[in-house]
C-alpha positions in Angstrom: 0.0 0.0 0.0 1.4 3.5 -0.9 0.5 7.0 0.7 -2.1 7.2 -2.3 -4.1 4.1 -0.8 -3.7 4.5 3.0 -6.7 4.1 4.0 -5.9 6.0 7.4 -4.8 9.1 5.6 -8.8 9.3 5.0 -9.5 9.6 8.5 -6.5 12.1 9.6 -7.5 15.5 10.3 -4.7 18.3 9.4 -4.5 20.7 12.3 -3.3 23.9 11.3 -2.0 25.2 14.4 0.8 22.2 14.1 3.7 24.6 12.3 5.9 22.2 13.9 5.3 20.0 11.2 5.6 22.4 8.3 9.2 23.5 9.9 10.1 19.6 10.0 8.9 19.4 6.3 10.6 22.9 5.2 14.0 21.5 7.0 13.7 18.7 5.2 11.7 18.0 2.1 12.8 15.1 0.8 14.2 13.7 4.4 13.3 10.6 6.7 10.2 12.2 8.5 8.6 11.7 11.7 5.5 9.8 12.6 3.2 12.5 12.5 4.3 14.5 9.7 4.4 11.1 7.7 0.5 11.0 8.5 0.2 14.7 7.3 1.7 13.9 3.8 -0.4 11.0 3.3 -3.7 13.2 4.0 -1.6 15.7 1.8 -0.9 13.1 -1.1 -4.3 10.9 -0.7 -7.6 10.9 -3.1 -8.6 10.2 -6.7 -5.9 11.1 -8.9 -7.5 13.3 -11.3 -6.4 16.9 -10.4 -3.7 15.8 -8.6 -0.6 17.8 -8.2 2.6 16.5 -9.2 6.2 17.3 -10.4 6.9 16.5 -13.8 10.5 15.7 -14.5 11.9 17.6 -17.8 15.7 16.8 -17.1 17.0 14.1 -14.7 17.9 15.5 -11.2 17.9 19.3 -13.0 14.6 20.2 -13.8 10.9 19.8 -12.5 7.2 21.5 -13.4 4.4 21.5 -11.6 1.3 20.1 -13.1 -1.7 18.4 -12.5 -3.1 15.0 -13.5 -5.8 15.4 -16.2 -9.3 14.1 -15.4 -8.9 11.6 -18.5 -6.4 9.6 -19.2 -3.8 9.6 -21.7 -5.0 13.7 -22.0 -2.3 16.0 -21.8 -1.4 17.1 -18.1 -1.3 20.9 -18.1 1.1 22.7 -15.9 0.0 24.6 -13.0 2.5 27.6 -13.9 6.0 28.6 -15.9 7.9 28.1 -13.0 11.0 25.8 -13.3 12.2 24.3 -10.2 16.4 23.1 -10.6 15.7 21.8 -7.2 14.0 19.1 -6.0 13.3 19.9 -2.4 12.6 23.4 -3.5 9.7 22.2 -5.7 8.3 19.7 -3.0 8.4 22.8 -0.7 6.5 24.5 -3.5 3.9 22.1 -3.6 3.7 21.7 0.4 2.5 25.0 1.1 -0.3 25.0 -2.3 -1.6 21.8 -0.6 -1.4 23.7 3.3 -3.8 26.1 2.1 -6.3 23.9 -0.1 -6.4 21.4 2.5 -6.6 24.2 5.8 -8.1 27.3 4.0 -5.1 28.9 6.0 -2.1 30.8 4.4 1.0 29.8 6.4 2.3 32.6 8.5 4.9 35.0 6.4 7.8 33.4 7.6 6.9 30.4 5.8 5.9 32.0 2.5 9.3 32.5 0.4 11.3 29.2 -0.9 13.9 27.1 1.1 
């Protein structure tokens, strides 16, 4: 079972007061995590995949877009933006905070806005 399928990640409820576990994340993106922010990133990461985000890969360990899965298969997946991220972690940042707010309907606090 991957964090897609977990059916516990159904059940978790983000608590946006926990900015302990967006600095864990923002200290380390793509790092061995705790218990609880593991559960936070399945929740993050879990549900159909149509209109999913996810990092597209344009040059091996260089490059990554943003985009979204399309709602039918074998369509074209359209990118979310022009940004280019050379940096993996950055772009899992990136996408962190876009799925903070859909899934909280809160902004992160300031200090939390810019990239690693």
């Amino acid at each position: 079972m991957d964090h897609t399928s977990d059916p516990n990640a159904m059940r978790y409820v983000i608590d946006p007061n926990r900015l302990d576990l967006v600095d864990e994340f923002r200290t380390s993106p793509l790092g061995i995590h705790s218990p609880d922010l593991r559960a936070l990133l399945a929740k993050m990461r879990w549900g159909r995949a149509q209109g999913r985000l996810v990092l597209v890969v344009l040059e091996a360990g260089k490059a990554w877009r943003l985009s979204r899965i399309p709602e039918r298969r074998g369509d074209p997946m359209p990118f979310v933006d022009d940004r280019i991220f050379t940096s993996l972690a950055e772009a899992e940042w990136h996408v962190f905070k876009i799925r903070w707010q859909a899934m909280t309907g809160i902004s992160l606090p300031a200090e939390y806005q810019g990239d690693l």
